[in-house]
C-alpha positions as a Markdown table, in Angstrom:
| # | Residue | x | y | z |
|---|---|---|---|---|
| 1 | Unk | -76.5 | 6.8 | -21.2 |
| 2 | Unk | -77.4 | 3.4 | -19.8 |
| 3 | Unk | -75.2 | 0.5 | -21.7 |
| 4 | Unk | -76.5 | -2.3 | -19.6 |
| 5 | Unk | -78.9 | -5.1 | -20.6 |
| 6 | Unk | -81.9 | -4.8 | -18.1 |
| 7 | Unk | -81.6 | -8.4 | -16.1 |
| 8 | Unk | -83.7 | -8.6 | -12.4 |
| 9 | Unk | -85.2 | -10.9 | -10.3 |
| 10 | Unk | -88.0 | -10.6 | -8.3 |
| 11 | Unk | -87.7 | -8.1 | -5.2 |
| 12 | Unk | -88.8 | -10.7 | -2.6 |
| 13 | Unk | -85.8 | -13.0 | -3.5 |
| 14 | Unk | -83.2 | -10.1 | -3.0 |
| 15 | Unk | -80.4 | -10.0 | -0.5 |
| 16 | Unk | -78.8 | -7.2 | 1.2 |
| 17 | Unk | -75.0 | -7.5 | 1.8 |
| 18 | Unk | -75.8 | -8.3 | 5.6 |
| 19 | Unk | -78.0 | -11.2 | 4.5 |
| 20 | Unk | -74.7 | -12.5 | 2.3 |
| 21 | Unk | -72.4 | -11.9 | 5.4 |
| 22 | Unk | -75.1 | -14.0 | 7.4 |
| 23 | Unk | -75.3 | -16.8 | 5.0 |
| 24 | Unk | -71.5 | -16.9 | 3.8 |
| 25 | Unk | -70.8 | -17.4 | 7.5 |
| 26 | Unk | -73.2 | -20.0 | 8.0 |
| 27 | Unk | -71.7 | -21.6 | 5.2 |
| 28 | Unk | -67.9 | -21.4 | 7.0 |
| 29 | Unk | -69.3 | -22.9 | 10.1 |
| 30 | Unk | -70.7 | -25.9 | 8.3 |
| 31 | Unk | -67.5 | -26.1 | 6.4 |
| 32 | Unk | -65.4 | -26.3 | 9.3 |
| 33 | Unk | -67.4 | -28.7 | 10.8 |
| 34 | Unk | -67.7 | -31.2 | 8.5 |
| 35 | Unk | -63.7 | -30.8 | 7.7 |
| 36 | Unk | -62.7 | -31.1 | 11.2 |
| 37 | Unk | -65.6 | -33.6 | 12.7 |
| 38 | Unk | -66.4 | -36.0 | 9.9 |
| 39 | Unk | -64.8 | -38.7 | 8.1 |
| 40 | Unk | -64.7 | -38.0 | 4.1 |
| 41 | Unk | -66.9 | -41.0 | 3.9 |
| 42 | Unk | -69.6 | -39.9 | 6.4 |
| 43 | Unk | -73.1 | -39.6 | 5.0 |
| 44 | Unk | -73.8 | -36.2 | 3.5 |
| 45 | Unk | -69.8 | -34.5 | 3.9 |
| 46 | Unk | -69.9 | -33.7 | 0.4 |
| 47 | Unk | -73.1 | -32.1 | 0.4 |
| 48 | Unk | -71.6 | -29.9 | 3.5 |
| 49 | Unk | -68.6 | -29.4 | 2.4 |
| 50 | Unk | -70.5 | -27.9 | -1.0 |
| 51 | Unk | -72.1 | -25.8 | 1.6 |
| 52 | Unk | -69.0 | -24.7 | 2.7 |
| 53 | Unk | -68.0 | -23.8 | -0.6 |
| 54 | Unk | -70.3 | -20.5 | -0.9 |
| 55 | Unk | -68.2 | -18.3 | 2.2 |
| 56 | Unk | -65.1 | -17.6 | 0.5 |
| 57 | Unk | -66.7 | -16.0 | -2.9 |
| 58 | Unk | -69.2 | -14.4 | -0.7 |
| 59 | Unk | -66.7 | -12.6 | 1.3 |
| 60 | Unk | -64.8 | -11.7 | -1.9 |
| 61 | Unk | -67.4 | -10.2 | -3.1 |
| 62 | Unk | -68.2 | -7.9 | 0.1 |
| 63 | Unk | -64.6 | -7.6 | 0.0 |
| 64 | Unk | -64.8 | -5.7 | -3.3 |
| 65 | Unk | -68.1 | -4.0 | -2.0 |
| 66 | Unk | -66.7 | -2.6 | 1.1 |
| 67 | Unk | -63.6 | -1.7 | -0.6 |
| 68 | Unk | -65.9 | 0.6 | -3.2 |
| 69 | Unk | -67.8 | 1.9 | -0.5 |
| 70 | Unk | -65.5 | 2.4 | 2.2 |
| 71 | Unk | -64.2 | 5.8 | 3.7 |
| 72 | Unk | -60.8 | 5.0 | 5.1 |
| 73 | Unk | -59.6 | 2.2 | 2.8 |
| 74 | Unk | -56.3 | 2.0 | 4.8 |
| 75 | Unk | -58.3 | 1.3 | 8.0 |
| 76 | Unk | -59.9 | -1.7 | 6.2 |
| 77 | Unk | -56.9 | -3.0 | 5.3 |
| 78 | Unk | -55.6 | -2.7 | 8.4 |
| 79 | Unk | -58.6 | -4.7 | 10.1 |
| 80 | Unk | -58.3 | -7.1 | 8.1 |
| 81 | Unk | -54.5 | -7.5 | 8.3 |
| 82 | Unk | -55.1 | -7.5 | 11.8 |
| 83 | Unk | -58.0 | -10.4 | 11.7 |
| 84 | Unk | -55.5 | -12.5 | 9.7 |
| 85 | Unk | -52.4 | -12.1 | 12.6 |
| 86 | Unk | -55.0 | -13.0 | 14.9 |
| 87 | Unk | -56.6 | -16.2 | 12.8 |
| 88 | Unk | -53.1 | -17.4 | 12.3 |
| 89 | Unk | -52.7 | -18.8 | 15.7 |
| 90 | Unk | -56.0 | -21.1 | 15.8 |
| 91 | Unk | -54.5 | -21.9 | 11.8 |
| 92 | Unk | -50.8 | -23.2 | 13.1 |
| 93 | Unk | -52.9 | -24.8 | 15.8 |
| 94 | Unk | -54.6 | -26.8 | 12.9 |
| 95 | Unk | -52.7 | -27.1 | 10.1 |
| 96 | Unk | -49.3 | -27.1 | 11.3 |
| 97 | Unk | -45.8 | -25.2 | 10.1 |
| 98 | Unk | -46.6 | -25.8 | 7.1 |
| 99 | Unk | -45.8 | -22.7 | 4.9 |
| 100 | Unk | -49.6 | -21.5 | 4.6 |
| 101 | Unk | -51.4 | -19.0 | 5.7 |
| 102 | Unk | -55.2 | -18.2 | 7.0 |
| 103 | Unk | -57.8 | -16.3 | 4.4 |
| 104 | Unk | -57.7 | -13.0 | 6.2 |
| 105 | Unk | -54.4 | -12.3 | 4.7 |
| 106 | Unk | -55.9 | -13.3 | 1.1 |
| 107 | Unk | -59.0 | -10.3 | 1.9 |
| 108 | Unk | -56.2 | -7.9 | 3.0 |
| 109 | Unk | -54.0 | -8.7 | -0.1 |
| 110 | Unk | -57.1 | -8.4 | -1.7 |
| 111 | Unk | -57.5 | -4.4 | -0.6 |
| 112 | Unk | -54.1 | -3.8 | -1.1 |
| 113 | Unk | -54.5 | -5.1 | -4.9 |
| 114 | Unk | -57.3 | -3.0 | -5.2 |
| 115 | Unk | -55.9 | -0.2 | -4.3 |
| 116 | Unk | -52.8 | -0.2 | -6.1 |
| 117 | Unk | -55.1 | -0.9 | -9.3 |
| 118 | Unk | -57.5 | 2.4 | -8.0 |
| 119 | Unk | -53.8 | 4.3 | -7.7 |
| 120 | Unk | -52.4 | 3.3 | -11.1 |
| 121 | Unk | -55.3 | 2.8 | -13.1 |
| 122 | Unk | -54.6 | 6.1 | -14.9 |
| 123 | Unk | -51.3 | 4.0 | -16.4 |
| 124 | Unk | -53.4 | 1.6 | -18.1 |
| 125 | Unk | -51.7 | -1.9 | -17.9 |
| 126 | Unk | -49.1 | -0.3 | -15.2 |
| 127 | Unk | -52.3 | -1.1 | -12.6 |
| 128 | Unk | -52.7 | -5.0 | -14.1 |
| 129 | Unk | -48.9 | -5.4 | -13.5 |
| 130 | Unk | -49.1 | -3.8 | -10.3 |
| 131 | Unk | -52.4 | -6.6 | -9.1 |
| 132 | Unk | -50.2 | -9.2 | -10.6 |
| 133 | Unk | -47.8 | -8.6 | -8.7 |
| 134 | Unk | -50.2 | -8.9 | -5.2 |
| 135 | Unk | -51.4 | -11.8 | -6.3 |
| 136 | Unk | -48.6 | -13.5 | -7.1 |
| 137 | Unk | -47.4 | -12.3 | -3.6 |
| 138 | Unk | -50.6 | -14.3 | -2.3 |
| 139 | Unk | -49.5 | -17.5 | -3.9 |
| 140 | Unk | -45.5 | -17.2 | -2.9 |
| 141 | Unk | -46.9 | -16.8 | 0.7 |
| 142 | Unk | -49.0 | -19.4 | 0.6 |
| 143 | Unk | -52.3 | -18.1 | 2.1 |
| 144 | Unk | -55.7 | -19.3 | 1.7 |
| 145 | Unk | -56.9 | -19.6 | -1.7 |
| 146 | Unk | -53.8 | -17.8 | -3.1 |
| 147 | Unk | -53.8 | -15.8 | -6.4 |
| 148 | Unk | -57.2 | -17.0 | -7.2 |
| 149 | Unk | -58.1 | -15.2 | -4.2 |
| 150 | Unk | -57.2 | -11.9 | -5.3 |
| 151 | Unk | -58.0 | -11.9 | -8.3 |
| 152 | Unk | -61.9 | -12.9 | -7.5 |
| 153 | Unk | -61.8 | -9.7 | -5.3 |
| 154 | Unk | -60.3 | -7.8 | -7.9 |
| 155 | Unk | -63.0 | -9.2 | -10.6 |
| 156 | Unk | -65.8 | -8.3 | -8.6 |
| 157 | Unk | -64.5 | -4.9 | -8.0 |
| 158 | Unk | -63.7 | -3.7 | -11.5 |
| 159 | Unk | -67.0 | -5.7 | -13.1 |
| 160 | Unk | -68.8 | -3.4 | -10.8 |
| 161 | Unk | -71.3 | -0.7 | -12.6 |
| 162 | Unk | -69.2 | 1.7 | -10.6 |
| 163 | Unk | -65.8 | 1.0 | -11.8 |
| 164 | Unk | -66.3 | 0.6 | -15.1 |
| 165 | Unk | -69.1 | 3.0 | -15.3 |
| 166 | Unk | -66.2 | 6.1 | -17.1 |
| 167 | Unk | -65.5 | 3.6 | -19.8 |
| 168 | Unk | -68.9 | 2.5 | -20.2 |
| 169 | Unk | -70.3 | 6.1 | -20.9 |
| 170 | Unk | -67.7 | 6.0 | -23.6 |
| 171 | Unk | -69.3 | 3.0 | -25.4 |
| 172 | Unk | -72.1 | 1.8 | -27.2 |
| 173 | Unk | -71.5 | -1.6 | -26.1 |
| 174 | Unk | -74.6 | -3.4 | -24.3 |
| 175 | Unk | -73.3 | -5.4 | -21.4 |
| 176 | Unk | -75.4 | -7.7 | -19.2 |
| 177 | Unk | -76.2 | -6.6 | -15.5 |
| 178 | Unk | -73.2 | -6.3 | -12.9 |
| 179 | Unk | -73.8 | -9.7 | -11.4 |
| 180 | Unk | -74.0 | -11.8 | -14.4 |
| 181 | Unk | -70.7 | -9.8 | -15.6 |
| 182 | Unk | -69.0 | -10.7 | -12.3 |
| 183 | Unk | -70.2 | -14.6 | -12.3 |
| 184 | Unk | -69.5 | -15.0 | -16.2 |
| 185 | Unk | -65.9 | -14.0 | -15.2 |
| 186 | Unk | -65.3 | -15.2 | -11.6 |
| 187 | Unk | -67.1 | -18.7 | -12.0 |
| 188 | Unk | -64.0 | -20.7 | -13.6 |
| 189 | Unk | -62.4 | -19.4 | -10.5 |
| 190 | Unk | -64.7 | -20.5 | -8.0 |
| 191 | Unk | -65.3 | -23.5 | -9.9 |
| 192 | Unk | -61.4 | -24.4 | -9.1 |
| 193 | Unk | -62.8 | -25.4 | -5.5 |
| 194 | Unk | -65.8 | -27.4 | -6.8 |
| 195 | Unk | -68.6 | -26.4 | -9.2 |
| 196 | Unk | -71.6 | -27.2 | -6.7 |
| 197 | Unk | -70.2 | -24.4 | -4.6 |
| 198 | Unk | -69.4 | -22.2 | -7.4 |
| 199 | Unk | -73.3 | -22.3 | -8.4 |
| 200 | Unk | -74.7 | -22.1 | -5.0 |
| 201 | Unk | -72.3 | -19.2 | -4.7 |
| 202 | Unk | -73.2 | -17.6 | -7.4 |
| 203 | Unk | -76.7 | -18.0 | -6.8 |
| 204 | Unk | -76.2 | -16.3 | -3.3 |
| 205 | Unk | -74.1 | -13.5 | -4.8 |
| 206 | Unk | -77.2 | -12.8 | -7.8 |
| 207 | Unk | -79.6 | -11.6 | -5.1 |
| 208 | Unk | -77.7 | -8.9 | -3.9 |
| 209 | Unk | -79.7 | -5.9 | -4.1 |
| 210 | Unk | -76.8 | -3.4 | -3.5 |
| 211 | Unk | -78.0 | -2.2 | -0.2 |
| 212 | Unk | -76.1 | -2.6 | 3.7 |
| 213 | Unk | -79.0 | -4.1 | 5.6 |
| 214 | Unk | -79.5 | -4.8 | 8.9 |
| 215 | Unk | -76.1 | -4.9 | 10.0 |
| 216 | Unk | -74.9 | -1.4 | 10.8 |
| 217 | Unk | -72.0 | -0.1 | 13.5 |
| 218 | Unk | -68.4 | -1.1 | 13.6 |
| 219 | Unk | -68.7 | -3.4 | 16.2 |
| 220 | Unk | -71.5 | -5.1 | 14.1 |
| 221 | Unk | -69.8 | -4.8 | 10.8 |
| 222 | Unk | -66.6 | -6.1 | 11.7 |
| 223 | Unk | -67.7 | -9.0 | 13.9 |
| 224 | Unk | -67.2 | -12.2 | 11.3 |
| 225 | Unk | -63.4 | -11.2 | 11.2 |
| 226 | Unk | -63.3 | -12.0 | 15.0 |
| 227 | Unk | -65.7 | -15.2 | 14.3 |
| 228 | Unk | -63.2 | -16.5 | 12.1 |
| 229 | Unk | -60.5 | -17.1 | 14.4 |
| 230 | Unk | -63.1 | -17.7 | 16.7 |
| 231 | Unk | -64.6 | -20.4 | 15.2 |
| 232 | Unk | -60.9 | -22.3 | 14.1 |
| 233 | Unk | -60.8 | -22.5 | 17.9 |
| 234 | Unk | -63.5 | -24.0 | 18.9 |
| 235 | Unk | -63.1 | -26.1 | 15.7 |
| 236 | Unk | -59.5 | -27.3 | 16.6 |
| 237 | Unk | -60.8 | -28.0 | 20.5 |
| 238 | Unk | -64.0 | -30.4 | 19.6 |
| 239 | Unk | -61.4 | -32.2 | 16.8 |
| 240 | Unk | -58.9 | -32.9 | 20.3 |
| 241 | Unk | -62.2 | -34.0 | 22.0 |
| 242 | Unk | -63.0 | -36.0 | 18.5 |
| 243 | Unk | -59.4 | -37.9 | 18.1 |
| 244 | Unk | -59.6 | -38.3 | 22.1 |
């Protein structure tokens, strides 16, 4: 039985998850840039920085995707734990000592938060104390975007159709379609980091029509977690050039 409100938008304004990856890594670039290169009073940083705004929600969200859809879920964890070691040099390099840590570690605490939920969820609130628990490890380690971090990811992956779909055959409830549900509940979140990039983020996130797209192959697939620390690089050498 179907228990979810009909809700679409036209086929030619759909996205697959490759067009997301595209555009939520456009959006990191521009972010960087502006962060690094401009002045906070230069004409049009706040529109960029809104920009900016869409990549992390974005990559939450394929987070939670890949995470449902993935074969080896302790490989993906591992890649990403691995992308986040990596990142953290180019982050010292441009923050400092300072106690934090880079955004891969908060998408690989992400997995991990899922998975403990997946592996307890037969324990009913054993699985939310066990996510807690992540995500509170994600805020006293200071990485990117903390507990609100994990908890997106974790929101996108249980408001999924596919997660919830064993409780929704057992109820008569009507619920609205899987990205409204995921926006409704992961917009105050996003809003935390400005609402102009919450709405153009959940925009972006709406027009996903549930399909991989044109980027296929692991060396294709996994290629943003090496732009990441990638791009920090090439960020923190034109901000030398800049200051010199």
């Amino acid at each position: 039985m179907n228990n979810t409100a009909s809700f679409s938008i036209p086929l030619s304004l759909r996205a697959s998850g490759s067009a997301l990856k595209i555009i939520a890594i456009l959006s990191m670039v521009t972010d960087h840039c502006a962060y690094f290169l401009m002045e906070p009073d230069a004409p049009f940083y706040g529109v960029l920085r809104s920009f900016g705004r869409i990549a992390f929600p974005v990559f939450a969200f394929l987070v939670a995707e890949g995470f449902a859809h993935s074969r080896d879920r302790m490989r993906y964890f591992l890649i990403l734990a691995f992308a986040g070691m990596v990142s953290e040099i180019p982050w010292l390099m441009l923050n400092g000592a300072d106690g934090t840590h880079n955004v891969m570690f908060t998408l690989a605490l992400g997995v991990a938060a899922l998975a403990v939920f997946d592996r307890l969820c037969e324990h009913g609130p054993l699985s939310f104390v066990g996510v807690s628990g992540v995500a509170a490890l994600a805020w006293w380690l200071g990485t990117d975007y903390d507990w609100r971090g994990v908890l997106m990811i974790f929101l996108f992956y249980i408001l999924r159709h596919g997660t919830m779909r064993p409780w929704l055959e057992r109820s008569s409830t009507h619920f609205p379609s899987q990205a409204l549900l995921q926006i409704i509940f992961t917009f105050p979140l996003m809003a935390h980091y400005g609402i102009a990039g919450a709405v153009l983020a959940s925009a972006v996130i709406f027009l996903y029509d549930g399909t991989r797209g044109f980027i296929r192959g692991n060396a294709a697939k996994y290629a943003f977690y090496w732009l990441k620390p990638k791009t920090r690089c090439m960020n923190f050498e034109k901000s030398v050039k800049f200051v010199a």
